[in-house]
Backbone bond lengths (Angstrom), bond angles and torsions (degrees), N, CA, C in turn:
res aa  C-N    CA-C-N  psi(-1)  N-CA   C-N-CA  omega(-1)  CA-C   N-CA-C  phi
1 X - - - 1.449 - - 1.515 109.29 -
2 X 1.503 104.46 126.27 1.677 102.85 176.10 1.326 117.63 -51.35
3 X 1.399 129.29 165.54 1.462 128.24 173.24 1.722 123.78 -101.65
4 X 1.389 122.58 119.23 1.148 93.79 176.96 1.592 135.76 -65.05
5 X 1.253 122.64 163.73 0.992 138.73 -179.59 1.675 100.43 -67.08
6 X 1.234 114.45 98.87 1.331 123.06 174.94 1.449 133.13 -45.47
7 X 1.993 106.96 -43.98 1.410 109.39 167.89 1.816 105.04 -49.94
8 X 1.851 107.17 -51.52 1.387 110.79 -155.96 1.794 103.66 -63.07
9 X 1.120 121.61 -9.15 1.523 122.71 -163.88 1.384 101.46 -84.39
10 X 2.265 106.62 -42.92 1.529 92.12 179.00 1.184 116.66 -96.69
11 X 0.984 118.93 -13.34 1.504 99.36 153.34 2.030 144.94 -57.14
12 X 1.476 88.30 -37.47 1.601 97.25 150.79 1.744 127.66 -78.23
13 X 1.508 115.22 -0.95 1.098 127.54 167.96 1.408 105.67 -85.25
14 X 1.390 115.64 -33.20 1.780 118.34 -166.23 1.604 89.66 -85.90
15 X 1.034 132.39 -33.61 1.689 126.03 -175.49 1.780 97.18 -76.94
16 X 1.372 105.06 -31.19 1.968 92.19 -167.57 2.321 82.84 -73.92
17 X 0.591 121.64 -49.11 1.728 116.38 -173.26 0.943 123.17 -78.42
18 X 1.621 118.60 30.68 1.610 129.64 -172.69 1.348 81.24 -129.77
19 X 1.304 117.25 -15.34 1.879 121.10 178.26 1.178 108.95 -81.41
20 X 1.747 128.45 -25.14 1.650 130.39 -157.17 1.778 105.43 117.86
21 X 1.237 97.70 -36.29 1.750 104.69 -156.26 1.756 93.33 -65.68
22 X 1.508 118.08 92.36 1.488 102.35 -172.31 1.648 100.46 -142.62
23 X 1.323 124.50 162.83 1.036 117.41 -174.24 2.034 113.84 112.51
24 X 1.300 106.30 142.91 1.830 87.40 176.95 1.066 145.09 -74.96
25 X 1.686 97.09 -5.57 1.674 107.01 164.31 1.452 100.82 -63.40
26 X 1.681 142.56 -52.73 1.261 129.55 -166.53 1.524 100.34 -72.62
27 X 1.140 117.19 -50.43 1.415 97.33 -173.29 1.478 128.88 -58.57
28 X 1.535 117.62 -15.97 1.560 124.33 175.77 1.319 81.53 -103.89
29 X 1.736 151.34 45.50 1.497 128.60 125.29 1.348 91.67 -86.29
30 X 1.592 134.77 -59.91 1.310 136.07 -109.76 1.885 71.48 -91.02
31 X 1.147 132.86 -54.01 1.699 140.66 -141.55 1.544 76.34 -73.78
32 X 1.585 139.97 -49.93 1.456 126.65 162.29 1.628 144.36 -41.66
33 X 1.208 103.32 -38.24 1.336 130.24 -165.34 1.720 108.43 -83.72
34 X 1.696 100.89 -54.00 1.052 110.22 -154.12 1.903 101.85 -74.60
35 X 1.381 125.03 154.93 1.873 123.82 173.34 1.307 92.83 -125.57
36 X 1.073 147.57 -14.33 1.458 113.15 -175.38 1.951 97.93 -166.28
37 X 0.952 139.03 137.32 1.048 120.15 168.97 1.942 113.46 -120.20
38 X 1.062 125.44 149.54 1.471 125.49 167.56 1.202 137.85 -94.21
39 X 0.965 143.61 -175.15 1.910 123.59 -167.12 1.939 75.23 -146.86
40 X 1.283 123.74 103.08 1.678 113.47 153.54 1.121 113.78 -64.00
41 X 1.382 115.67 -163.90 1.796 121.14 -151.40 1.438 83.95 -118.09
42 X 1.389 149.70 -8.57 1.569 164.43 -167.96 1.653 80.77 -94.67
43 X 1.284 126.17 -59.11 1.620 120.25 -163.92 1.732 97.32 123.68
44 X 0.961 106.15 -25.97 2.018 110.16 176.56 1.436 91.43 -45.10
45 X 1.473 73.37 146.69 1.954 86.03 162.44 1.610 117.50 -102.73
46 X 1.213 138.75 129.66 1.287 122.72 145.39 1.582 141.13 -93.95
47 X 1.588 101.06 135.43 1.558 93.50 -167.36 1.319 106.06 -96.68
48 X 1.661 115.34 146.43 1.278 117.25 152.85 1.303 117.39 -133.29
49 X 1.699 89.31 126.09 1.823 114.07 -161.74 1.535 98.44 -72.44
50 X 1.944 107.61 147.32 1.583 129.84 165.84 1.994 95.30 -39.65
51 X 1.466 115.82 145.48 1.133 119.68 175.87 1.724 108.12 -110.82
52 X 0.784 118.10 125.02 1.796 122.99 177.79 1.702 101.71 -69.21
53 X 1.323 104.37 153.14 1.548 105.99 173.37 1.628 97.90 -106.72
54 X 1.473 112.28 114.47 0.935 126.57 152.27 1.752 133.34 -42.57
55 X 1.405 118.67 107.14 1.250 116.83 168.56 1.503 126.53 -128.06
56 X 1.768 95.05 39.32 1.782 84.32 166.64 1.597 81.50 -154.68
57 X 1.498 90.73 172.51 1.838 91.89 -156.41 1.896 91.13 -162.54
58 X 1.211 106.00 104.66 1.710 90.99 163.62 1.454 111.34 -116.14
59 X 1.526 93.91 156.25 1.482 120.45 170.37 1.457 126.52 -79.48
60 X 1.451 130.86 141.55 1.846 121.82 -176.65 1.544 71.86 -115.34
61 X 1.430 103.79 136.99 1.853 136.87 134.70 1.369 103.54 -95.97
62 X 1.623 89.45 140.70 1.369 92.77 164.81 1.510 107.89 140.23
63 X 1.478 142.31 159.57 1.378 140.30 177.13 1.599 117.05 -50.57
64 X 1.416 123.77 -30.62 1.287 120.43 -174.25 1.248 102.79 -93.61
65 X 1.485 130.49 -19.63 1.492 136.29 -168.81 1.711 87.71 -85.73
66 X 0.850 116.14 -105.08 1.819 116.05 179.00 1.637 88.12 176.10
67 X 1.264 124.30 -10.37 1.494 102.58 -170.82 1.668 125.28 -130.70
68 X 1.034 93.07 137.97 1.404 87.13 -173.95 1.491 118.26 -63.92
69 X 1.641 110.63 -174.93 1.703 95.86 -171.60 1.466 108.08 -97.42
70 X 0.900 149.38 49.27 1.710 171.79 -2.47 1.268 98.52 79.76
71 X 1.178 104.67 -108.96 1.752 132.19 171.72 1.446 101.48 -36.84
72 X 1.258 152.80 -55.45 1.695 153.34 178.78 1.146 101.63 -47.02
73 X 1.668 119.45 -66.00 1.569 129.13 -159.55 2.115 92.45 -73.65
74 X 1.187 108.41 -29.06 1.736 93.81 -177.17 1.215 88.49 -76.52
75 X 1.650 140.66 -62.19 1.373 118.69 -151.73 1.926 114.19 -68.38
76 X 1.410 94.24 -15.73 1.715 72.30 170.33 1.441 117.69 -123.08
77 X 1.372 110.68 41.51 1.181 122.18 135.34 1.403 124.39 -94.78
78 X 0.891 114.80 -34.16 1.930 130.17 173.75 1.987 87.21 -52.42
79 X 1.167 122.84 -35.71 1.748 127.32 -147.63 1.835 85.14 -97.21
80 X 1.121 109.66 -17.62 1.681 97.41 -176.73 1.413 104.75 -107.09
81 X 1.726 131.87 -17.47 1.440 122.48 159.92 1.253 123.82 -122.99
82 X 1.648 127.74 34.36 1.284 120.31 175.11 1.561 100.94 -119.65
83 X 0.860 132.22 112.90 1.326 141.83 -176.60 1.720 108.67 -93.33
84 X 1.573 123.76 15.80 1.387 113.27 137.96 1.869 98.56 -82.96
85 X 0.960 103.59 -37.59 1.467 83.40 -137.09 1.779 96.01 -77.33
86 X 1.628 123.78 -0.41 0.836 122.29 157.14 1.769 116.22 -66.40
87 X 1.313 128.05 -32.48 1.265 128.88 -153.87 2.106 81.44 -92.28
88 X 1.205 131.05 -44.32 1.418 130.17 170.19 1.313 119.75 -51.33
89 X 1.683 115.06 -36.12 1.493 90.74 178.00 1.569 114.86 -98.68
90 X 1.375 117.11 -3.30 1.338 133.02 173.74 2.178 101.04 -65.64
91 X 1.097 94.36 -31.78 1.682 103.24 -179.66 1.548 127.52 -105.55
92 X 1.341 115.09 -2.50 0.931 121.54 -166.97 1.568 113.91 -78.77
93 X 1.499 115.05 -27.89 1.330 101.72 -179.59 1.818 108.03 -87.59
94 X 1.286 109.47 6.88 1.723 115.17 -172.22 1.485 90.80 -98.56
95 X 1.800 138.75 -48.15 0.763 137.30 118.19 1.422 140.14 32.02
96 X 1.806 96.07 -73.60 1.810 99.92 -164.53 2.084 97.33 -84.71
97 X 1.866 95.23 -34.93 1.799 94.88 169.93 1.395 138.21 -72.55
98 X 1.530 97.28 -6.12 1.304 96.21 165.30 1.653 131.11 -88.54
99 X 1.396 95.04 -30.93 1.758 130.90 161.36 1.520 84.36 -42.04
100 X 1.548 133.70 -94.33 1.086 110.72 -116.77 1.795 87.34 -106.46
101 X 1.085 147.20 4.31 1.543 152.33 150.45 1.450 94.90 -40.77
102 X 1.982 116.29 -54.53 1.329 131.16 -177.20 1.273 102.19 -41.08
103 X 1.312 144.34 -45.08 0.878 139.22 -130.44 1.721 135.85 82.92
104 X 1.540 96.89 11.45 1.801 87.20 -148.59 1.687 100.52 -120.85
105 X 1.473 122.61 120.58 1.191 99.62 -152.85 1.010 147.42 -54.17
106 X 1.756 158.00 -137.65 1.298 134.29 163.77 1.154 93.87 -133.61
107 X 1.423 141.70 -32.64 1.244 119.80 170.65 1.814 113.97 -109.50
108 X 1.138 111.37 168.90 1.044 136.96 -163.87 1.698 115.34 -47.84
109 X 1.702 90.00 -60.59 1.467 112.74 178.34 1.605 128.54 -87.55
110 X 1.755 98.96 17.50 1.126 99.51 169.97 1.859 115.14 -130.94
111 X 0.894 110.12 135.92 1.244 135.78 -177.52 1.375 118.82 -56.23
112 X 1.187 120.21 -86.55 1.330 152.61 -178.77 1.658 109.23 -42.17
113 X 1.109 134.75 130.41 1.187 130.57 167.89 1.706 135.46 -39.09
114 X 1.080 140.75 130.23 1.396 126.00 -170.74 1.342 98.46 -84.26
115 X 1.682 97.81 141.87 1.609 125.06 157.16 1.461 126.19 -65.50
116 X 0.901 104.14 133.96 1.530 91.71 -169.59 1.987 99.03 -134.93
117 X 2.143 101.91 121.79 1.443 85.31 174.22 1.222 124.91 -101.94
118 X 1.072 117.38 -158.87 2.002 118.68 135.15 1.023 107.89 178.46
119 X 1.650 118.18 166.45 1.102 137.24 -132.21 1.690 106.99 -57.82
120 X 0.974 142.36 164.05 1.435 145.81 166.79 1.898 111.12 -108.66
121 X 1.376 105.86 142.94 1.647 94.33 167.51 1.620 100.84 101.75
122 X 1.246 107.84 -67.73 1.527 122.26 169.83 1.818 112.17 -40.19
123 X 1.391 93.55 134.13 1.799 100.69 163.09 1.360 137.55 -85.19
124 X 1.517 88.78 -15.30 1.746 108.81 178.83 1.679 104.97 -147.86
125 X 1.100 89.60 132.81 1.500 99.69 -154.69 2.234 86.94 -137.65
126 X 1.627 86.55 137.94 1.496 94.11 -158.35 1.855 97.77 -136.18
127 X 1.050 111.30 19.47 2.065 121.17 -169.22 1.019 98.08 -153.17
128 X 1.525 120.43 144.39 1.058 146.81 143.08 1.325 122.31 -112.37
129 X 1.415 121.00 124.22 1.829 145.85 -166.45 1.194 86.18 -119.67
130 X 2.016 84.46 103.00 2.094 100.88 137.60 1.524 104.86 -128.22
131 X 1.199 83.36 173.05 1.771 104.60 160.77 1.428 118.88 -92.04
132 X 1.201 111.48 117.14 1.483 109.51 -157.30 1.492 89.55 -117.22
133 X 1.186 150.52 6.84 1.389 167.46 -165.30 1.338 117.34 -119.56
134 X 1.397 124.87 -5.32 1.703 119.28 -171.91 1.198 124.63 97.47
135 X 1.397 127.39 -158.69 1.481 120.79 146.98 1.826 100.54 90.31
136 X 1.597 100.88 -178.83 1.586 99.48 164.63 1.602 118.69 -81.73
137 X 1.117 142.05 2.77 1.263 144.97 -129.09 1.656 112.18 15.74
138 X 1.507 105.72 73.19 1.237 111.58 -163.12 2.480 92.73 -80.12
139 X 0.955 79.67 -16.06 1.467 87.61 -162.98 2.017 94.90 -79.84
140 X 1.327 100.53 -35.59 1.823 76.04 174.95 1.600 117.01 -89.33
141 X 1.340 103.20 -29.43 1.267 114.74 165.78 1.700 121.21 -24.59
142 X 1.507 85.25 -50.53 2.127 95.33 -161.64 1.826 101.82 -77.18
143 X 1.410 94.75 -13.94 1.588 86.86 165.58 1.303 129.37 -116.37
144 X 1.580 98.05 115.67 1.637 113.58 170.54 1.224 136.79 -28.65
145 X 1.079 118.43 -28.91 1.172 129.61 156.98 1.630 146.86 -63.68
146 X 1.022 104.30 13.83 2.094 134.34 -163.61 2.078 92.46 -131.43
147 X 1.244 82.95 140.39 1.343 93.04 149.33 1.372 113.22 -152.45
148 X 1.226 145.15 -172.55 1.533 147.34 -174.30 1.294 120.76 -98.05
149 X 1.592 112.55 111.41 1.281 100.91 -167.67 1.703 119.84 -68.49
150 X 1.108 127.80 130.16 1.794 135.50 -175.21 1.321 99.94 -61.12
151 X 1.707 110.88 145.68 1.319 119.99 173.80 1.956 119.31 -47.49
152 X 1.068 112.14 -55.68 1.459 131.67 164.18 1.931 96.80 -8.22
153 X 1.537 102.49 -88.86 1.227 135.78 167.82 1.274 109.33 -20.01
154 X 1.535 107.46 -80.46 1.564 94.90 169.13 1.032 152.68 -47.63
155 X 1.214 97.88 -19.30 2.316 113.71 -179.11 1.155 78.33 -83.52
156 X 1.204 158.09 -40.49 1.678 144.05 -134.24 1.724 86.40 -99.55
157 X 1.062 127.77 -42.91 1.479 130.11 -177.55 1.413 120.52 -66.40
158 X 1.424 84.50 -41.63 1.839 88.66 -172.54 1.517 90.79 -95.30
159 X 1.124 142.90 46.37 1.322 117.23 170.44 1.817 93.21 -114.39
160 X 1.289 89.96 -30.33 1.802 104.91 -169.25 1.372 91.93 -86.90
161 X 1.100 130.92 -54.22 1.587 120.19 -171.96 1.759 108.88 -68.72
162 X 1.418 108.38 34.76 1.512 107.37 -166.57 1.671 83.04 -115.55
163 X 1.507 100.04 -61.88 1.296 120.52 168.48 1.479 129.31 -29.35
164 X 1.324 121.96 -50.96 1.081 145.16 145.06 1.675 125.08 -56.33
165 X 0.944 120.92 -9.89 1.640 122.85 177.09 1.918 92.68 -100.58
166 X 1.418 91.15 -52.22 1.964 92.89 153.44 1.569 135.23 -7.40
167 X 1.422 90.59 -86.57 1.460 123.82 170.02 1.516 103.30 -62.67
168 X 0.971 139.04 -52.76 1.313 140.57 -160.11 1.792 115.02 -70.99
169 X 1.591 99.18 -42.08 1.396 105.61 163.19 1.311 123.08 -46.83
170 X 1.808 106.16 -61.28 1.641 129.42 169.85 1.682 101.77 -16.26
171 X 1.440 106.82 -69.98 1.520 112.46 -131.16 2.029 74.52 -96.17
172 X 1.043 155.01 -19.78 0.915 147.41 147.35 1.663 116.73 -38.38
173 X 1.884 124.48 -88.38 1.166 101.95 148.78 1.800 135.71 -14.68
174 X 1.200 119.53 -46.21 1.295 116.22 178.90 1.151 122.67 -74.03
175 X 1.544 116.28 -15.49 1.492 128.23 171.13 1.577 105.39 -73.53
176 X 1.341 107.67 -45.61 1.426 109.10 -169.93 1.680 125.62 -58.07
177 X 1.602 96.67 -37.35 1.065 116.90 168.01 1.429 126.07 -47.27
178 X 1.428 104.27 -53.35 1.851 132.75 -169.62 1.358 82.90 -76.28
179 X 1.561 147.12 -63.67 1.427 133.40 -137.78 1.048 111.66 -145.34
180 X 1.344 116.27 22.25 1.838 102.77 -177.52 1.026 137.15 53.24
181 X 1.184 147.02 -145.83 1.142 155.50 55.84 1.368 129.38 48.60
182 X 1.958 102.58 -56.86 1.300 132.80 -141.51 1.754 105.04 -50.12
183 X 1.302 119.81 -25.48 1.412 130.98 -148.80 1.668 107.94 -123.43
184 X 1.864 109.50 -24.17 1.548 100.24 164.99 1.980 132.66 -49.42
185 X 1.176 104.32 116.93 1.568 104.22 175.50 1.839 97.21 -104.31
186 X 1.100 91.46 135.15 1.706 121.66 172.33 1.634 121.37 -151.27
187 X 1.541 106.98 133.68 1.145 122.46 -150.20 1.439 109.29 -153.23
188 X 1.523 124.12 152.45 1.295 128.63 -177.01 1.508 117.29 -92.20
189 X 1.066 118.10 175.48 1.533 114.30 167.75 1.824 114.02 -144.79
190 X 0.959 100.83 154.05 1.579 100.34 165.78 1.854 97.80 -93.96
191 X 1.152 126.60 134.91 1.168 137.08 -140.86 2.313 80.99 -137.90
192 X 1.223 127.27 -18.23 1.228 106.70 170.65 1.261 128.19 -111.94
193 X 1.825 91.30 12.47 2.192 100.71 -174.88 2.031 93.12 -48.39
């Protein structure tokens, strides 16, 4: 695992205790929590939090889900012995931010490059807001609180969150290795209670 950059840690430590969060219990969460942090071209920091490997996954049956309980009980059985599609959904949300940082859209039926915001005002900033659905992103738009992240910004994000999809694979494979399967839980749902 890379190391952080120590100046950049206390300094995003001095912005998390300009919030309240102070003391060494917060600072041995945040020095825990935190995998990688970024320095924007504003001076903000961005964090990107340790990712857990997911090993349970349920399915909705049912009219609002799209699938019947057929299709539920196959897909999460497919989720307890296919070990791509374990290593895909373990990556998929590292995946969907690198996609659209890329520039490249996220859904199908849209063309145009995704917008991508985050928060404004803030010193440490830990989300990124797109519209991953189309449309104007009339919905991040109406809140004041977003602004657009600058190209600059983004290469600096996606270069590390590349790094990190990296690492993340690694220790994924290495799970697979150590445990198989052995520990995935998958399960159905009624999706119209």
């Amino acid at each position: 695992m890379k190391k952080i950059n120590e100046a950049l840690m206390n300094k995003y430590l001095g912005f998390e205790m300009r919030e309240g969060f102070k003391g060494p219990k917060w600072e041995k969460y945040f020095r825990d929590t935190v995998w990688r942090l970024v320095e924007l071209t504003d001076g903000r920091i961005f964090c990107i939090n340790k990712r857990k490997i997911r090993t349970e996954f349920c399915f909705g049956e049912g009219y609002h889900a799209g699938f019947d309980y057929n299709e539920a009980a196959n897909m999460a059985e497919n989720a307890r012995t296919n070990e791509n599609l374990f290593r895909a959904r373990n990556l998929l949300e590292l995946d969907t931010e690198i996609k659209a940082l890329s520039g490249e859209p996220l859904c199908d039926w849209k063309e145009e490059p995704t917008v991508i915001y985050i928060a404004k005002g803030s010193n440490v900033v830990d989300t990124m807001l797109y519209n991953s659905y189309g449309g104007d992103d009339w919905d991040l738009k109406m809140n004041n609180n977003v602004v657009a992240l600058g190209d600059e910004d983004k290469k600096r994000i996606l270069d590390v969150l590349k790094e990190c999809r990296e690492e993340f694979a690694k220790r994924i494979d290495s799970y697979l290795k150590r445990y198989g399967l052995s520990k995935v839980t998958a399960w159905t749902y009624w999706a119209d209670a």
